[in-house]
Each structure stands twice: as structure tokens, then as C-alpha cells.
DRENDO-1510 file (C-alpha; in Angstrom, 1 decimal, always signed):
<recs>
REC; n; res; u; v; w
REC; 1; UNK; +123.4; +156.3; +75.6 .
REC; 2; UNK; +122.8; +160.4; +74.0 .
REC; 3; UNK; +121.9; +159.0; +70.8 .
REC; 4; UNK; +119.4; +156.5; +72.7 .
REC; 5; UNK; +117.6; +159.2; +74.6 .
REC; 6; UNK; +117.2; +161.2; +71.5 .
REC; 7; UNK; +115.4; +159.1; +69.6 .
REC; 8; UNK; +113.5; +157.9; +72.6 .
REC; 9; UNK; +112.3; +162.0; +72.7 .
REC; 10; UNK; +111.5; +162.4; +69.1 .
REC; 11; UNK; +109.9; +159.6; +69.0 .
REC; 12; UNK; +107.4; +160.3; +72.1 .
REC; 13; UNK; +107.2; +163.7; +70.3 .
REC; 14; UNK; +106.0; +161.9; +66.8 .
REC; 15; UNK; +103.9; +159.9; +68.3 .
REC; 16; UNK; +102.4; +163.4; +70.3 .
REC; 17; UNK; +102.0; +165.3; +66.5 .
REC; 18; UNK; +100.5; +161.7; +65.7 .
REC; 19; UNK; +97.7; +161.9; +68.0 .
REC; 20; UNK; +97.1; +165.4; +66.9 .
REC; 21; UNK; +96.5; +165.1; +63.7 .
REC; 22; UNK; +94.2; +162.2; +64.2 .
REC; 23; UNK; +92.4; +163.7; +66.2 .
REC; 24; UNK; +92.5; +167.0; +63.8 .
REC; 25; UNK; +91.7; +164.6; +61.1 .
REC; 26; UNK; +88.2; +163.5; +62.7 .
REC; 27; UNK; +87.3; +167.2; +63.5 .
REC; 28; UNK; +87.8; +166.4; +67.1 .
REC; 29; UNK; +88.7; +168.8; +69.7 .
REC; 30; UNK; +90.6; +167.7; +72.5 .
REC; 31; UNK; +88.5; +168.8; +75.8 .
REC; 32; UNK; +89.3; +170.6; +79.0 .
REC; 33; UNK; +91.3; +167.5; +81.4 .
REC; 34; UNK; +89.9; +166.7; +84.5 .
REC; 35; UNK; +92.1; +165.4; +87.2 .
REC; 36; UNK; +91.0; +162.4; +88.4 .
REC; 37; UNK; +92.0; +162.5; +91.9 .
REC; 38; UNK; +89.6; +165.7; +92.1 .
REC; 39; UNK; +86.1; +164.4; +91.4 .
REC; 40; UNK; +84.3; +162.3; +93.8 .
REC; 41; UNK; +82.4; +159.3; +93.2 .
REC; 42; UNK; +79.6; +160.1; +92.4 .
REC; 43; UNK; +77.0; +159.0; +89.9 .
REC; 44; UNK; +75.3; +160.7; +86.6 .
REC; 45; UNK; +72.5; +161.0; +88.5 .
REC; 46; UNK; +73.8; +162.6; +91.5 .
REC; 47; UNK; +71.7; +165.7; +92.2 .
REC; 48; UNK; +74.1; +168.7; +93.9 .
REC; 49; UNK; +73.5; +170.2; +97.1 .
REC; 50; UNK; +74.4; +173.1; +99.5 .
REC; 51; UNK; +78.2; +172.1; +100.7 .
REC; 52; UNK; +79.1; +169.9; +97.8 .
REC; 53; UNK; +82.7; +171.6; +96.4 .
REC; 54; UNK; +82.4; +172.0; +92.4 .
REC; 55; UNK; +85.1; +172.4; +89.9 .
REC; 56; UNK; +83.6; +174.8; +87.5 .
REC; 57; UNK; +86.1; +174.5; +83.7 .
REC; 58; UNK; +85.5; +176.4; +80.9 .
REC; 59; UNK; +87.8; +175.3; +78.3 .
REC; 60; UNK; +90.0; +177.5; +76.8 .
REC; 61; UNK; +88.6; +180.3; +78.8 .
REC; 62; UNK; +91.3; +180.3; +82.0 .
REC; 63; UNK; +89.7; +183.2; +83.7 .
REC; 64; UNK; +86.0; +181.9; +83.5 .
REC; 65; UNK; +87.3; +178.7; +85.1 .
REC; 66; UNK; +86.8; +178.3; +88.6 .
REC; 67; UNK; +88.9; +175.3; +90.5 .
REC; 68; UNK; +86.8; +175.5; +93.3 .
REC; 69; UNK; +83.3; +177.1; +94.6 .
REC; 70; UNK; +81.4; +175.9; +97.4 .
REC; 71; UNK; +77.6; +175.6; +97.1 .
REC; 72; UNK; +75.8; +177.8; +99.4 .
REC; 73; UNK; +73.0; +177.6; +101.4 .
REC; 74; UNK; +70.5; +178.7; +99.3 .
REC; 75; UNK; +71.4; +176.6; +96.7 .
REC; 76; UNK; +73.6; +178.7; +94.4 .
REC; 77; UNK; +77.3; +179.3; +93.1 .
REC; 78; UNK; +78.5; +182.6; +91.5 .
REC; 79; UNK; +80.9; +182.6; +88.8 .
REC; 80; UNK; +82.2; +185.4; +86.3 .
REC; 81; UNK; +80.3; +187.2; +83.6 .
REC; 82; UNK; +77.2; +184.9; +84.9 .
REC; 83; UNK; +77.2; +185.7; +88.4 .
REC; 84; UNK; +74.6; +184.0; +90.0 .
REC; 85; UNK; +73.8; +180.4; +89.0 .
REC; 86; UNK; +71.2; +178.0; +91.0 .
REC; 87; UNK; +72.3; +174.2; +91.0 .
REC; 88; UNK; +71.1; +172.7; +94.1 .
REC; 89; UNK; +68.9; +169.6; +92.9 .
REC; 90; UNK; +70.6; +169.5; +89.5 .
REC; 91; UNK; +73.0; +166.7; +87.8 .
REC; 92; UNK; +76.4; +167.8; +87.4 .
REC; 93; UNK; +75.4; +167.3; +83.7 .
REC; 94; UNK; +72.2; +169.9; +84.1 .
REC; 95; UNK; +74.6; +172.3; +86.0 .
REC; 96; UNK; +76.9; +171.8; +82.5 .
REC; 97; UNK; +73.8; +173.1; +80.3 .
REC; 98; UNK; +72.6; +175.9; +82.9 .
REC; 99; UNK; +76.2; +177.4; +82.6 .
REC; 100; UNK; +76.6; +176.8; +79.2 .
REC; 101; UNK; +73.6; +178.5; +78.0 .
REC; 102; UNK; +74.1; +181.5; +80.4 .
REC; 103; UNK; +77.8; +181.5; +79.0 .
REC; 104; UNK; +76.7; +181.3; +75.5 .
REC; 105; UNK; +75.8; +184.9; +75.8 .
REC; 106; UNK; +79.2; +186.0; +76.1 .
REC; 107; UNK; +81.3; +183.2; +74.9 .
REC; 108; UNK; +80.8; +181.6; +71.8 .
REC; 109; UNK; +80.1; +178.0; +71.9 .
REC; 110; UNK; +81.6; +177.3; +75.4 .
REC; 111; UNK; +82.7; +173.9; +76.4 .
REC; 112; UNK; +81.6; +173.7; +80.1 .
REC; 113; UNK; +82.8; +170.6; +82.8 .
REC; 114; UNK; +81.0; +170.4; +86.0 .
REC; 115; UNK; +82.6; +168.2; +88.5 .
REC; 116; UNK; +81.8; +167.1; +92.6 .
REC; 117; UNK; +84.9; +167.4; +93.8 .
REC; 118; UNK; +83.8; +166.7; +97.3 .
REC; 119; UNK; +80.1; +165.4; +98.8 .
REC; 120; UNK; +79.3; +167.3; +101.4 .
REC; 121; UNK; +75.2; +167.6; +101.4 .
REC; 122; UNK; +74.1; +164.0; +101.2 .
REC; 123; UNK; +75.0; +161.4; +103.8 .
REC; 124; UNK; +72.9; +158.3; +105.7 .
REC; 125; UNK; +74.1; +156.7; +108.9 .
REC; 126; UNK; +74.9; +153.1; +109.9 .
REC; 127; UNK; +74.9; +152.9; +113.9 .
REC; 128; UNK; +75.3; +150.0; +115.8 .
REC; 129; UNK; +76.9; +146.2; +114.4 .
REC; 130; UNK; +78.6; +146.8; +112.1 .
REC; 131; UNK; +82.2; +146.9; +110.9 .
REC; 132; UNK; +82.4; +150.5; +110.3 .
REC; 133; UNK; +79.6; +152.8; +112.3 .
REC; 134; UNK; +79.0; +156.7; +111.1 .
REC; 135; UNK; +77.9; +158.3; +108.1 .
REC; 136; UNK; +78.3; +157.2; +104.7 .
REC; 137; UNK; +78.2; +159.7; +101.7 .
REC; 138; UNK; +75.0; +159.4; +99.5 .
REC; 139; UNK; +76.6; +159.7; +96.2 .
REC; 140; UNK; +74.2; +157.2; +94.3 .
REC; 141; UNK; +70.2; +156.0; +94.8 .
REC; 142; UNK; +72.0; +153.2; +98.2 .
REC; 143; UNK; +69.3; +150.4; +99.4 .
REC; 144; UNK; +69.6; +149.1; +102.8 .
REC; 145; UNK; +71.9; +146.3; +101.5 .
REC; 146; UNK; +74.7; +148.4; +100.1 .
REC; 147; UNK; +74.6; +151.1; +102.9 .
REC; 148; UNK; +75.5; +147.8; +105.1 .
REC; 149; UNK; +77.8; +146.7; +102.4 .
REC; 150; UNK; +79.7; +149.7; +102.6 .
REC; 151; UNK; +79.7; +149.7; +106.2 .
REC; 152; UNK; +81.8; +146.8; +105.9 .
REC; 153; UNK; +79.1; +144.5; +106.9 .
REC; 154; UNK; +76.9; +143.1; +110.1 .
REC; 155; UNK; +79.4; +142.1; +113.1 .
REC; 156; UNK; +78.8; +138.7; +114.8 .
REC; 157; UNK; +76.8; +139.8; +117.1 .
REC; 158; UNK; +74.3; +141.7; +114.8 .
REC; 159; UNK; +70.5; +140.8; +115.4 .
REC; 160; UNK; +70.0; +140.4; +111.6 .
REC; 161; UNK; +66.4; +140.2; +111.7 .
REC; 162; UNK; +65.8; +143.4; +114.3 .
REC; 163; UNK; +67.8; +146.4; +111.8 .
REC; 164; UNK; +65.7; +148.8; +110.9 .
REC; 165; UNK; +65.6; +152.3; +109.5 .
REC; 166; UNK; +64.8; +155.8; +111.0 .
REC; 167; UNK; +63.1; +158.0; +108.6 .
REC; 168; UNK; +62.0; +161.9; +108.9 .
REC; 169; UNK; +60.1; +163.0; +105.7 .
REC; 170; UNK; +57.3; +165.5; +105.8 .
REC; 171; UNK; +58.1; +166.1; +109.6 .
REC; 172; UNK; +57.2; +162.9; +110.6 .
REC; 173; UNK; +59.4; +160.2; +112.0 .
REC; 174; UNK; +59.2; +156.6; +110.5 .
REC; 175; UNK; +60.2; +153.2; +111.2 .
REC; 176; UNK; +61.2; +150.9; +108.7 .
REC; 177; UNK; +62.4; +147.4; +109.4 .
REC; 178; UNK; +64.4; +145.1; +107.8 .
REC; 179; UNK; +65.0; +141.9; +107.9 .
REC; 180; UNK; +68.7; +141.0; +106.8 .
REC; 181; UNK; +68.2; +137.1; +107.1 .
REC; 182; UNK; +65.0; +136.8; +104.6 .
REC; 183; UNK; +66.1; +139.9; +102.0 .
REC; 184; UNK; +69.6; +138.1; +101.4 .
REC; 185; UNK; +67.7; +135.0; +100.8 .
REC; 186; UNK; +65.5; +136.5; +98.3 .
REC; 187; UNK; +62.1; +137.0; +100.8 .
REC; 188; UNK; +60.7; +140.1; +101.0 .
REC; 189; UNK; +62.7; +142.2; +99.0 .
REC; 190; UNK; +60.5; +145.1; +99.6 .
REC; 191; UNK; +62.2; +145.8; +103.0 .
REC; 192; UNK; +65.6; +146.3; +100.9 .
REC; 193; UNK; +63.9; +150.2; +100.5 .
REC; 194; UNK; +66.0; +153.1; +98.8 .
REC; 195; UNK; +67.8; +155.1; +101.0 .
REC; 196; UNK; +67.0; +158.7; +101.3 .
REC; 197; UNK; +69.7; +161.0; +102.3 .
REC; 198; UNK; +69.9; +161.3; +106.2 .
REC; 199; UNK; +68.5; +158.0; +106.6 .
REC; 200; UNK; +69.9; +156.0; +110.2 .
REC; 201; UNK; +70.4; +152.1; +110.0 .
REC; 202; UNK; +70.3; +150.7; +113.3 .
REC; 203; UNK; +71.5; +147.5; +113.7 .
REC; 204; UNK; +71.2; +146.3; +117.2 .
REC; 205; UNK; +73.3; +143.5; +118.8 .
</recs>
């Protein structure tokens, strides 16, 4: 049984010193890990905004990493030797560039990760017939649909064609309705609009 766990070792350690090589061999670098349970779900196109939780990792640089830093209000994190850095509106991709050009001055060639660990600026609503009511995090470009989708879906008692959306942009107030019946059966599409973040669905019943 000894023997048996020995070799399973040195083998998992060949196969380790394998890997390495290889990946030595293609002049690739292994890159700073990223734990998955940490980032939200959120898409490439995800813009950040104040609230939103980042995970700020430098590779190879442990004291210009940053596990966590809260956007502020006006928009901006700080982090060391940079200080100041605006990201509200950018991609988590953008933010990656910002920081790694403002690093670049002090670091040479820096190998920045950007990740949302938690959504806090972006949500819509659902209220009303539907299997799950309250807000929903805006982490992709949601229609109407899949906002209901995710709320689990229109009760039995929902009045499918009376749902409509409340809207405030520009400091108006809007209402937009939609017709669940004719959009799942392909007519009228158009009422299927994008979501904007703070959007309410009402779905009476």
C-alpha cells in the first residue's frame, strides 16, 4: 500500500513538471487564477457601476493585488502606486487596460485581472404574477422575456396580455406594454424591448 501511494505522488508530480514544460515550451506563462466561486455572472459587456465589489489581481505583484474594493459613488476605486482609477461605465475588460497602462509606469509589463465579484449597481424589478417577485440583477443587455424568465415565469393567474413596463429616463416616467400572449407567438416582437437597469415589470393578475 506505501509503495502504491508513492508512485501515485510522483506520478501526479511528473505529470505537474509535464505541464510545465509544455507550457514553457510554447512560451506560455501561466496567468494569475481566479476563483471561480468569486466572480459573478456577468457578461463581457457588463459595464461597472458604483457598489459593484471588484477583485483587482496583478500577477506576480502580491502587494498591488487588491481581493476586494468597492466602487464608490463617484465612480472610482483606489489602488496602490495608481491611486485613483475611474471605472464606472467601463467593461471589466476596459478597467483591465485602464490599470494596466497606469501600472505600466511602474511595473513592467503587468498582467492585470478585473473581476465583478458581486453586482450591486444594476437591478430591474418583476412585481406582481409571477413565480419569484423583487429585483433581479442586470448583469447582461435582459428583454422583457428573460427578466420574466428568470422570475420563474407568469403564475396562473397572470393577465398575460395587460404586463407592462415602468420606465424613468430623462426624468420622465414611461409606460411600456407588453403583450406576453402575441410576443411568445412571434407577433409584435417590438414589445419584447431591452431592459434598462431599474426598469419595473408589472404583471397584474
Amino acid at each position: 500500500m506505501k509503495n502504491t501511494i508513492e508512485l501515485m505522488m510522483h506520478l501526479v508530480c511528473l505529470s505537474w513538471i509535464i505541464a510545465a514544460v509544455s507550457l514553457a515550451g510554447q512560451g506560455q506563462e501561466a496567468g494569475p487564477p481566479v476563483p471561480a466561486s468569486t466572480a459573478a455572472s456577468v457578461s463581457d459587456d457588463y459595464e461597472i457601476g458604483p457598489g459593484d465589489v471588484l477583485q483587482v489581481s496583478v500577477w506576480d505583484e502580491p502587494e498591488l493585488t487588491v481581493p476586494t474594493v468597492v466602487v464608490r459613488p463617484d465612480g472610482r476605486i483606489r489602488l496602490p502606486l495608481v491611486k485613483e482609477v475611474a471605472v464606472e461605465g467601463l467593461t471589466p475588460g476596459q478597467a483591465e487596460e485602464i490599470i494596466t497602462e497606469r501600472l505600466g509606469k511602474y511595473v513592467n509589463t503587468p498582467n492585470v485581472t478585473v473581476v465583478v465579484t458581486a453586482i450591486n449597481s444594476k437591478k430591474v424589478y418583476v412585481l406582481g404574477a409571477v413565480t419569484t417577485e423583487g429585483p433581479l440583477l442586470y448583469t447582461y443587455r435582459m428583454t422583457v422575456i428573460q427578466a420574466l424568465s428568470e422570475a420563474g415565469g407568469l403564475t396562473d393567474y397572470a393577465k398575460r396580455k395587460k404586463i407592462y413596463v415602468l420606465r424613468t429616463q430623462g426624468g420622465k416616467d414611461y409606460r411600456l406594454p407588453f403583450n406576453y400572449s402575441e410576443v411568445i407567438k412571434g407577433e409584435r416582437t417590438e414589445q419584447n424591448v431591452q431592459l434598462l437597469p431599474g426598469d419595473t415589470i408589472v404583471v397584474p393578475q
